[in-house]
C-alpha positions, 0 to 999 in steps of 0.5 A: 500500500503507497503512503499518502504525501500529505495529511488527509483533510477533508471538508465538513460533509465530504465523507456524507456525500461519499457515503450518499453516493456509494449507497447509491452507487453513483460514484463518480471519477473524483471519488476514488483519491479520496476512498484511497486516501481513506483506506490508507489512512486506516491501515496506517492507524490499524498499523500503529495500534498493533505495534502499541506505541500509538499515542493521542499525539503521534496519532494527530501527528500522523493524520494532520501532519507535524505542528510548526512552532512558529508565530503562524500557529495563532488564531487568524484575529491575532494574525491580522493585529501581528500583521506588517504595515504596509510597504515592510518586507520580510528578510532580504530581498530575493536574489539569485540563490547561487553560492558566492565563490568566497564559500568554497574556502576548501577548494584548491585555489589555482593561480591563472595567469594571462597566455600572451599579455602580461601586468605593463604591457601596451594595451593592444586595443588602444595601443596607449595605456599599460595594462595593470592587475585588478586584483580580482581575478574572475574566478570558475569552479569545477568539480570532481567526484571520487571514492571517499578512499583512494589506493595506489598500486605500486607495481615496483619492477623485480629483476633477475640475474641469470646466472646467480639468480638474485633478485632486485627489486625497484625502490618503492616511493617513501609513502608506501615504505612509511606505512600502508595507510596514510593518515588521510585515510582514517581522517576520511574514516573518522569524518564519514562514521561520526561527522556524518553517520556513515556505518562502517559496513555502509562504506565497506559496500560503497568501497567495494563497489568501486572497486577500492574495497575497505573492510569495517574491521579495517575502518575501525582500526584505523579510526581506533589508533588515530583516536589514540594519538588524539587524545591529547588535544581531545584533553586539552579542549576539555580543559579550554572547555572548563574555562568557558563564560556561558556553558550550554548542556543537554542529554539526548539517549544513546544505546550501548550494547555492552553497558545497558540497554536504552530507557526514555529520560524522564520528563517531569524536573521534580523526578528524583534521579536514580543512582549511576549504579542503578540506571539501566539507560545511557545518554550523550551529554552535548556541552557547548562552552563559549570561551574567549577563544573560541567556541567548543563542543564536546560529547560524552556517552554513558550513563551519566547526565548532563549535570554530573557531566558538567560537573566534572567538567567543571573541575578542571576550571581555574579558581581565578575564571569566575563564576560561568553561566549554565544554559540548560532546560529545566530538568533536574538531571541537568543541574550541577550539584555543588558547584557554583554556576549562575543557572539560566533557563531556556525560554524556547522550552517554556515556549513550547509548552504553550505551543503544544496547547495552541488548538486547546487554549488559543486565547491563552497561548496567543498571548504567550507566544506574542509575548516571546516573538517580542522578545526573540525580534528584540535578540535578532536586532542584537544579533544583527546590529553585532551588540556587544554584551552590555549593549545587548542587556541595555538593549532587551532592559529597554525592549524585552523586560516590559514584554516579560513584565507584562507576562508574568502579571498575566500568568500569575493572574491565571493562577491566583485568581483560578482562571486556570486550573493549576493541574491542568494541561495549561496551569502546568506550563503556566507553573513550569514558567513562573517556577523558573522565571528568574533562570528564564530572565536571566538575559535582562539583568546579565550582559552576556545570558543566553536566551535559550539553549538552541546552540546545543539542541543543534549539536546534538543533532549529530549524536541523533544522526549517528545514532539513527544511521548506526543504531548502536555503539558496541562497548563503552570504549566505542562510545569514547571513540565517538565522542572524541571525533564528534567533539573535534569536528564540531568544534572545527565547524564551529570555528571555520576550521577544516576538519579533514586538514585539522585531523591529518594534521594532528596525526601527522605532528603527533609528537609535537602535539603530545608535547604542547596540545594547546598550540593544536586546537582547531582554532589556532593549529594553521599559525602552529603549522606556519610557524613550524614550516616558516624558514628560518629568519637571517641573523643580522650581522 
């Protein structure tokens, strides 16, 4: 049975006259997208119920289609009010979609120079002016396609003498007496299975295919020594991460087979976490850190959650850095015990509670989300006005406090004088907010405060996409492996680097990088490499 493209919407009294006319056995030519779009629709529910994961949610999810968080989803007499004047566009004007030539930084850059006329010489048109260079070249792309590894077959030429019969065999090439595989290859390895979710036994096919075969055994090993000799720098980024301003954390679940076996996080903030030693579950913890460096990301998979993570994490920060400030959402899990942080809350949690009631409470939750697209216009005109952090504060004092004033009078409202019920769906998002409001409105009294915590939503999409592809890591050593390589390449992403160059690079050097890790970080490791490969300046006499 195909699957319908879209969800299923009828207009009121189209499935009565469907009806009418099977009774009557009048159907006509327009009749049958609809009884098919019927019937797949029951066999679809009939489906779900049998697997007995079908929830009220999934079930409308599944027959109206998934419900978008934007501002759009408020009633049509809040549309109109929300609505731009007249002669104001949205965003940018149109153009013509194509990538300017400054986005390719990670082509190879090939100087062409003029066949026949050269900077000085006499124009041959005119035959008066000199030419000279405009320095701005007119740059063409092209590009190439090839397996993701390569392979040389050396054929070294072997001969023999006729009359003792000793063998001589052609020298091979450097590379090949150097080693088997070249530190690009576990790079490519390394940068497909956690950068971007290729399993291994996917790659051994794509190998094979064309005609390079590559086993996953062999994979694996290659991306197992390479994460030996990268433990250096995976420490010190830990370090440097320690010392971040602003701290983003959050879990998303992980399986590990050898370890323990998956279980759903808990969802209420007031649940009592169990024991490490008693949790049948593990989790990834994606931490971004903003420090005066750079910005830095790091994964950790285990059973511990993002709190205790952080807590550690936390350890190894210099007395002398002060107090960070941790983002998170407003589960207890994410809480670091003991240890001293200025807790923000995430304001795109506590919003989405109300977009969830947005068909229930329209009235309600119109007026929260108007509330909150005040605020995020306010954080987009500080972004795109480049504010630094106190002019930021200064920025949101002046726009987004009244707003969040506003609202929090409202929302109390609801509840003292009982126009909500404290229990229900929407008195419990009400609750969620008001319990949190201080960590919620840490933005308008801290230069600095983040307003929600996208930034690490955003990467763990990358422990979400390796565990969709990959399903599973087999032992916890797997898992640190992962988390090592995850947490280099985002932070190479984050930071413009390249993270095939960064992860041949540190291989290449491993013994300077074991001596001093901290001129090997994604960030500054081209100024190591160009001061290592300068020549030598001349003495003066």
């Amino acid at each position: 049975m195909a699957n319908r493209s879209g969800p299923l919407l009828l207009a009121p009294g189209q499935l009565d006259g469907l009806l009418e006319r099977v009774r009557a056995r009048t159907l006509e030519e327009t009749d049958y997208p609809l009884i098919e779009a019927v019937v797949q629709t029951l066999g679809l529910v009939r489906q779900a119920l049998e697997q007995k994961k079908l929830s009220i949610k999934r079930l409308r999810g599944m027959l109206f289609g998934s419900k978008t968080e934007s501002t759009s989803i408020i009633t049509a007499t809040e549309k109109a009010a929300l609505r731009r004047p007249e002669g104001k566009r949205k965003g940018p004007p149109p153009g013509h979609g194509r990538r300017a030539a400054q986005s390719y930084w990670g082509a190879r850059r090939i100087e062409v120079l003029h066949e026949q006329l050269h900077v000085g010489d006499v124009c041959p048109d005119c035959h008066t002016g000199k030419l000279y260079d405009l320095n701005k070249p007119a740059q063409l792309l092209s590009f190439t396609g090839a397996a993701p590894i390569q392979a040389e077959l050396h054929a070294c030429q072997r001969l023999r003498c006729s009359s003792c019969g000793v063998l001589f065999t052609a020298a091979a090439p450097e590379k090949v007496r150097a080693g088997k595989h070249d530190p690009s290859a576990a790079s490519m390895v390394a940068l497909l299975r956690y950068g971007s979710g290729f399993p291994f036994h996917r790659l051994q096919r794509l190998q094979e295919a064309l005609g390079i075969p590559l086993a996953a055994s062999v994979q694996w090993k290659l991306a197992h020594r390479k994460a030996t000799l990268l433990l250096p720098v995976f420490g010190q980024l830990q370090r440097e991460a320690a010392q971040g301003e602003v701290i983003y954390v959050d879990d998303t679940t992980v399986r590990i087979l050898t370890d323990a076996q998956v279980r759903p996080l808990p969802d209420e903030p007031e649940e009592e976490q169990p024991a490490e030693s008693e949790r049948k579950g593990s989790v990834t913890t994606g931490v971004v850190s903003r420090t005066a460096k750079a910005t830095i990301v790091l994964y950790r998979s285990g059973s511990r959650y993002a709190g205790e993570n952080l807590k550690e994490l936390l350890f190894q920060r210099d007395p002398q850095a002060g107090t960070p400030i941790q983002m998170s959402d407003g589960l207890n899990r994410n809480r670091a015990a003991d240890v001293p942080v200025l807790r923000a809350s995430c304001n795109a949690h506590s919003r989405r509670r109300f977009v969830e009631l947005i068909d229930d409470f329209p009235e309600e939750c119109g007026k929260v989300v108007e509330a909150f697209r005040d605020v995020y216009r306010a954080e987009g005109q500080c972004r795109a006005g480049g504010l630094d952090p106190q002019q930021r504060l200064q920025h949101h004092q002046r726009h987004s406090a009244p707003v969040m004033a506003t609202l929090r009078a409202w929302a109390s409202d609801q509840i003292d004088s009982k126009h909500v019920e404290p229990n229900s769906s929407l008195g419990k998002a009400i609750r969620y907010m008001l319990k949190r409001w201080e960590q919620l409105t840490l933005f308008l009294r801290v230069p600095g405060a983040p307003i929600d915590n996208n930034i690490v939503e955003r990467a763990l999409k990358r422990a979400i996409l390796h565990r969709k592809n990959s399903l599973f890591y087999l032992t916890l050593n797997g898992a640190a492996v992962g988390d090592l390589y995850m947490s280099l390449i985002a932070t190479c992403i984050q930071n413009k680097a390249d993270p095939f160059d960064y992860l041949n690079a540190t291989e290449i050097h491993a013994a300077e990088v074991a001596c001093d890790p901290g001129a090997w970080m994604p960030w500054n490791y081209r100024e190591t490499l160009s001061r290592a490969t300068a020549p030598p300046a001349a003495s003066s006499a």
